[in-house]
C-alpha positions as CSV (number, residue, x, y, z in Angstrom):
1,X,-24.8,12.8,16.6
2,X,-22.8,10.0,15.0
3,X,-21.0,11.4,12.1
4,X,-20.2,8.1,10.8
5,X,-23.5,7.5,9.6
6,X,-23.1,10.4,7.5
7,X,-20.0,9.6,6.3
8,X,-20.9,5.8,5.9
9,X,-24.0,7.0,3.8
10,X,-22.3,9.5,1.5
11,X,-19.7,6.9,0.4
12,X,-21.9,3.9,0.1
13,X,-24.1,5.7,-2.6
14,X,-21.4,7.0,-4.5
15,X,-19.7,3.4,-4.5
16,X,-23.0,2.3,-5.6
17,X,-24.1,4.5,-8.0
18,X,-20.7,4.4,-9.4
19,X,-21.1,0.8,-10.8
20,X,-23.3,2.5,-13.8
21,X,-22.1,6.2,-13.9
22,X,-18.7,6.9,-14.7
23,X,-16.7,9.4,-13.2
24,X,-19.5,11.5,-12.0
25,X,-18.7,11.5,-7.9
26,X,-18.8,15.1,-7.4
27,X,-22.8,14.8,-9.1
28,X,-23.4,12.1,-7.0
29,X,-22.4,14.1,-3.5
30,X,-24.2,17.5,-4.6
31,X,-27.4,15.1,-5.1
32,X,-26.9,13.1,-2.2
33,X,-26.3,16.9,0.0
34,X,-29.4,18.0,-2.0
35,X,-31.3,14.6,-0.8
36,X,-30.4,14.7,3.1
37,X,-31.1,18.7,2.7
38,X,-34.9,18.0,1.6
39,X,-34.0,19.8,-2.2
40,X,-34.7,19.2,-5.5
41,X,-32.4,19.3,-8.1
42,X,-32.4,20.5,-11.6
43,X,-30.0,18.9,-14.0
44,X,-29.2,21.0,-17.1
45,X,-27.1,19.5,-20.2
46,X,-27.2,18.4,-23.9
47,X,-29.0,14.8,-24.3
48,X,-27.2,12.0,-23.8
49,X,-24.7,12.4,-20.9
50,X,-26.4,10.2,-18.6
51,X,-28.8,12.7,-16.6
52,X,-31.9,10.0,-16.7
53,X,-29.3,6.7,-15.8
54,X,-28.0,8.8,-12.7
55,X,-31.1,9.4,-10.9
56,X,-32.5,6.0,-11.8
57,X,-29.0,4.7,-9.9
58,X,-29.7,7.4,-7.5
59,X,-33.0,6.2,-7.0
60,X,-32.1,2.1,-6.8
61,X,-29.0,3.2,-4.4
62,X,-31.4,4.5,-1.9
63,X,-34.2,1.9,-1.6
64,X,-37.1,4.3,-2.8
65,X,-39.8,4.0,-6.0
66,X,-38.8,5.7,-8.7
67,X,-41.2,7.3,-11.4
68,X,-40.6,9.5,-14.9
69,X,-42.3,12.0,-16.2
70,X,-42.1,12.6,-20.0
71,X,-42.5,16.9,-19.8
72,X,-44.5,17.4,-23.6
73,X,-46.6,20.7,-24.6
74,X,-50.1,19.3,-23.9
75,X,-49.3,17.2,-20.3
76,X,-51.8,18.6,-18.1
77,X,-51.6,19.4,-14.4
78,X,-54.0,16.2,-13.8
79,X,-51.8,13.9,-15.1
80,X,-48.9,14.9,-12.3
81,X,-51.3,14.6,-9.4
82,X,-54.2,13.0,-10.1
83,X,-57.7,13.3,-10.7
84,X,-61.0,12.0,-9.2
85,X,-63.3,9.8,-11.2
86,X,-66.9,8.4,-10.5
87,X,-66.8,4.5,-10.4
88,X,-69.8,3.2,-11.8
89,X,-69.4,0.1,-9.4
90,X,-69.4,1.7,-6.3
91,X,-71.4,4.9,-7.6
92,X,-68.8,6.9,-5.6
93,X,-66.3,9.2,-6.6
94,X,-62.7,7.5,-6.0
95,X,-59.1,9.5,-6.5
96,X,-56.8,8.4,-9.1
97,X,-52.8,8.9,-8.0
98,X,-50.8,11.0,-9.9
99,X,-47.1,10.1,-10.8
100,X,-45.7,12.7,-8.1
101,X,-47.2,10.2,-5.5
102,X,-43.5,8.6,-5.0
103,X,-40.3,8.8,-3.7
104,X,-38.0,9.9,-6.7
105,X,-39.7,12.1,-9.5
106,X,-37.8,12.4,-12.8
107,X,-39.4,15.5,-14.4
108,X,-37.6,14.4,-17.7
109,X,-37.4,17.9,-20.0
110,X,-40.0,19.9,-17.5
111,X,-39.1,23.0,-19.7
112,X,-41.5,21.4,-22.4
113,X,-44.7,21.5,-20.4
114,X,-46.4,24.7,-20.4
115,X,-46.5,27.0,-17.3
116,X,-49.7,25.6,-16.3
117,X,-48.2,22.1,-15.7
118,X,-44.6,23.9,-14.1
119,X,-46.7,25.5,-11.3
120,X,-48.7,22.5,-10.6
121,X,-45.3,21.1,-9.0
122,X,-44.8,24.3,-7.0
123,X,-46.8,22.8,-4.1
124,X,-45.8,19.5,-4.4
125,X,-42.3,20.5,-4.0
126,X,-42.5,22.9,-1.6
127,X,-45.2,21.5,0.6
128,X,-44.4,18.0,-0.2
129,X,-48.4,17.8,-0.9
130,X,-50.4,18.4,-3.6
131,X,-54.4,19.5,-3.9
132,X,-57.0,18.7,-5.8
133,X,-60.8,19.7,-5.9
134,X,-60.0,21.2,-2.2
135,X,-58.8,18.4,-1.1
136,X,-55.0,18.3,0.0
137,X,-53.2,15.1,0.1
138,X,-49.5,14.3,1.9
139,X,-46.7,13.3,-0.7
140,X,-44.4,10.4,0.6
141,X,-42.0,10.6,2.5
142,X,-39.2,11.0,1.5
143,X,-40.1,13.0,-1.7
144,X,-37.4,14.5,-4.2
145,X,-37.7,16.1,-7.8
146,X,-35.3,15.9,-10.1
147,X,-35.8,17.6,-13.7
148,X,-33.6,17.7,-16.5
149,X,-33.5,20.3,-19.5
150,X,-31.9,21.3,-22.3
151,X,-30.2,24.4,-22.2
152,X,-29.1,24.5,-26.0
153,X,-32.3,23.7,-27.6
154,X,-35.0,26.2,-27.2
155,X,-37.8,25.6,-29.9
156,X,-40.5,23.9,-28.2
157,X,-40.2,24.9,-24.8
158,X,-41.6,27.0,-22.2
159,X,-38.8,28.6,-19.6
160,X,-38.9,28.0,-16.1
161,X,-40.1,31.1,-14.1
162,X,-37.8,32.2,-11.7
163,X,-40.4,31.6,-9.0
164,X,-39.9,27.9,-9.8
165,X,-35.9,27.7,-10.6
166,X,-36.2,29.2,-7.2
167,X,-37.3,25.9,-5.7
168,X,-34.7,24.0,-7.1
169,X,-32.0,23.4,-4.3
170,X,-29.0,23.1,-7.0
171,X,-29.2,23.5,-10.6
172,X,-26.2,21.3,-11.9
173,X,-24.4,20.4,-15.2
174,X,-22.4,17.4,-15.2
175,X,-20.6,17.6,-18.8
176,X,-18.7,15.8,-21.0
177,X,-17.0,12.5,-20.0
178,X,-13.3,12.6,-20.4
179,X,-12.0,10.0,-23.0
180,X,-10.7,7.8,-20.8
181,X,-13.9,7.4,-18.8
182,X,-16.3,7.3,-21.8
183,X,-14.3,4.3,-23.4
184,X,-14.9,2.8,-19.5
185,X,-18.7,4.1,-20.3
186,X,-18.9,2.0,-23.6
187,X,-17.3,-1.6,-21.8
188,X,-20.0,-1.2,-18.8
189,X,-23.0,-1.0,-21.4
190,X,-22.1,-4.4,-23.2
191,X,-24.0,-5.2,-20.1
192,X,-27.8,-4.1,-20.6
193,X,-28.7,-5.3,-17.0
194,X,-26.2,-2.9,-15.1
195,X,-28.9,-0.7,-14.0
196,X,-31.8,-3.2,-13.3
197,X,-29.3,-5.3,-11.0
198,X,-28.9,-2.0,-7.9
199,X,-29.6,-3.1,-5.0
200,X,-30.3,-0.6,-1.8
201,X,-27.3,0.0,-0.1
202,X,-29.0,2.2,2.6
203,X,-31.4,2.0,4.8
204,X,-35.0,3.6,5.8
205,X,-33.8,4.4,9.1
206,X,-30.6,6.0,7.8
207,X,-32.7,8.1,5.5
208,X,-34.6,9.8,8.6
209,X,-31.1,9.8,10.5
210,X,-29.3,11.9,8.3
211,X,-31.8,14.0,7.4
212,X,-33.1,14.9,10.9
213,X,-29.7,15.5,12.3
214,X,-27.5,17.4,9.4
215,X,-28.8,20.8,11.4
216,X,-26.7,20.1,14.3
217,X,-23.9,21.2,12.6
218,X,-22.5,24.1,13.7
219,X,-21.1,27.2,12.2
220,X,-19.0,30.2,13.4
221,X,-20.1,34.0,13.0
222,X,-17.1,34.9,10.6
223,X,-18.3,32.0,8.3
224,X,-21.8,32.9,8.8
225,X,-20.5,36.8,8.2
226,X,-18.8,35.2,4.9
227,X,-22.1,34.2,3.2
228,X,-23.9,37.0,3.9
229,X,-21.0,38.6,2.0
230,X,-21.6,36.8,-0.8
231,X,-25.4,36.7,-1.1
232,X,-25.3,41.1,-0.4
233,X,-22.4,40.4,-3.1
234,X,-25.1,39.0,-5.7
235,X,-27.8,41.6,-4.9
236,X,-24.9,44.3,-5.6
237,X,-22.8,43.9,-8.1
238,X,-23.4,46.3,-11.6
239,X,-23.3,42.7,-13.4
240,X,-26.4,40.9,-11.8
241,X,-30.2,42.7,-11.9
242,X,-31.8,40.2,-9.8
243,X,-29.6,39.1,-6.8
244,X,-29.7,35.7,-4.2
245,X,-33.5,35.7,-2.3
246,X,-33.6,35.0,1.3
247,X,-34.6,31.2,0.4
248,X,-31.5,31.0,-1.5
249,X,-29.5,32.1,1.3
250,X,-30.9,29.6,3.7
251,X,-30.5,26.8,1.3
252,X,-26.5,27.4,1.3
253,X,-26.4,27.0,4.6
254,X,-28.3,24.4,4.8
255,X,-26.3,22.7,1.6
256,X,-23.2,23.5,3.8
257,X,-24.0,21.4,6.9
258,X,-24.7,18.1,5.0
259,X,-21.5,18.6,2.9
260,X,-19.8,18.8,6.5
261,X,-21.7,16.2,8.2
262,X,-21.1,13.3,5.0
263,X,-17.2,14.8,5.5
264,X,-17.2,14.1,9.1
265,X,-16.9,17.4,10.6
266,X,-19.2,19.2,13.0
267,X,-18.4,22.4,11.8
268,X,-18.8,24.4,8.3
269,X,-15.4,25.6,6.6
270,X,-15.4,28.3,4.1
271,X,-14.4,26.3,1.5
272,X,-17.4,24.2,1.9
273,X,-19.7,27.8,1.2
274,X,-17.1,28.4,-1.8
275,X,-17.7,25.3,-3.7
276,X,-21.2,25.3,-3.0
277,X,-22.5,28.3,-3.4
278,X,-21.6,27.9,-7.8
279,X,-24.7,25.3,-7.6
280,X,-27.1,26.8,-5.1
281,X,-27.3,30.0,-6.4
282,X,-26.2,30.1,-10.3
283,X,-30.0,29.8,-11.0
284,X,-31.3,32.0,-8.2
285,X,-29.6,35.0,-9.9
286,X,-30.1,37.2,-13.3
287,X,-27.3,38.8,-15.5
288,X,-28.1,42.4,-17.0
289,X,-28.6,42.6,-20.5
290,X,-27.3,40.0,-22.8
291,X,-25.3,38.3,-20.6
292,X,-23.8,35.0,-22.2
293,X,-21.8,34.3,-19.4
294,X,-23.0,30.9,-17.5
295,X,-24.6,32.2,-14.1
296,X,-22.0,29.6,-12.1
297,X,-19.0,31.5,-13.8
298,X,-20.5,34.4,-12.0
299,X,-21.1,33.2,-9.0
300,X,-17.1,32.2,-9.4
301,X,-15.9,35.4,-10.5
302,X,-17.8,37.4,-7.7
303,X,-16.4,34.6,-4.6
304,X,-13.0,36.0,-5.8
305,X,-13.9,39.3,-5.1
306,X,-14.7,38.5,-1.7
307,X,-12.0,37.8,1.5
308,X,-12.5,34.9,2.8
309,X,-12.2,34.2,6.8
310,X,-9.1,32.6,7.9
311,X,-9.1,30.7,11.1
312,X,-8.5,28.0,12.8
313,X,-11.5,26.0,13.0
């Protein structure tokens, strides 16, 4: 396995995407980890930090059609996947592609759509496929969702189930610009054309190489041991009613071998399950009571509870 490639792949997005998103390189990487990992991402913040620019960059960076979804109250399951119609020309009943027949989904505001519509994306994104009148069709390949919501505004909407939030490989928040970075935010959009002029800066082949070849990484039994504490950790603790689900568990593993492989190492560290594990499993766990706390502060107040391996690795 050729960790360069990795590395190579990880840095030439971020460079790329860089040139219309400011400051946002650790959003970048947990996408690009989420990407070679087969996840989808959910991306929760106020309006107007960028979420929809970043995945169209995200999208141009890595060669693949993009497509956006406006989430509204009366979008109906149909209009995701598809429906089949009767041509009067042909007198034969032809399918119609749905918008989920790409590469890149943005499922812009998904907590608008009622829970009818939500679910029809469960298959899609965890099959990759989607059916219609008995008839199941493959997805392309590669196939990624990533939805946006508002967290602050709630008139309107219909939250997610935790059944879905539980396919989401992160759930992330990328905040506020500093001021120095959003003055460097206002000079870049004098330039309307920023966006449209992305090239790809990685291949098709290096697609399938990185995501067929981030399980080789290996890990060692106290680091193994180490998330296992965390995840019993989650289904424990007096503050949490619903802990981390065997999926979730899996997925920070998984998360953990592509952070290692795009940093060149053939091994997971514990810090790479500490920094992780804040945006794989905030939204796979539930607070007790009327908990304002943000679930990621939780996830960070319970990894300092827990001893972490030292080694030389």
């Amino acid at each position: 396995m050729d960790l360069n490639v990795f590395v190579d792949f990880k840095n030439k997005i971020i460079e790329n995407v860089s040139k219309v998103i400011v400051g946002k390189n650790d959003v970048i990487e947990l996408i690009t980890i989420s990407f070679i990992c087969g996840g989808h991402v959910l991306l929760e913040d106020i309006p107007g930090v960028g979420k929809t620019m970043l995945v169209k960059a995200f999208a141009s960076s890595i060669g693949c059609d993009f497509k956006r979804i406006q989430f509204t109250p009366d979008l109906l399951p149909s209009d995701l996947t598809g429906i089949n119609f009767y041509n009067q020309k042909s007198c034969e009943f032809e399918f119609r592609k749905g918008p989920l027949f790409t590469n890149i989904v943005l499922a812009d505001e998904i907590n608008r759509a009622t829970p009818r519509t939500q679910s029809s994306l469960l298959e899609a994104m965890e099959e990759s496929q989607i059916t219609v009148d008995g008839q199941t069709r493959k997805l392309s390949h590669p196939f990624m969702v990533l939805a946006t919501q508002n967290p602050v505004e709630s008139f309107g909407t219909f939250p997610l189930p935790e059944a879905q939030l539980d396919r989401f490989f992160m759930r992330i928040r990328m905040g506020y610009p500093s001021r120095r970075e959003e003055i460097e935010i206002i000079n870049r959009n004098k330039d309307n054309n920023v966006i449209n002029n992305l090239n790809p800066v990685v291949t098709l082949d290096e697609i399938n190489y990185v995501k067929n070849n981030f399980s080789n990484i290996n890990i060692s039994s106290d680091v193994m041991e180490y998330i296992m504490d965390i995840v019993e950790a989650s289904r424990k603790d007096e503050k949490i009613l619903l802990g981390v689900s065997p999926r979730g568990t899996i997925a920070l593993f998984k998360a953990c071998q592509a952070k290692a492989a795009i940093e060149g190492r053939r091994y997971i560290l514990p810090e790479d399950v500490k920094y992780l594990s804040p945006y794989v499993l905030n939204h796979r766990i539930i607070p007790k009571g009327v908990n304002k706390t943000n679930n990621a502060d939780l996830i960070k107040y319970m990894l300092n509870s827990i001893k972490v391996p030292v080694e030389n690795y």
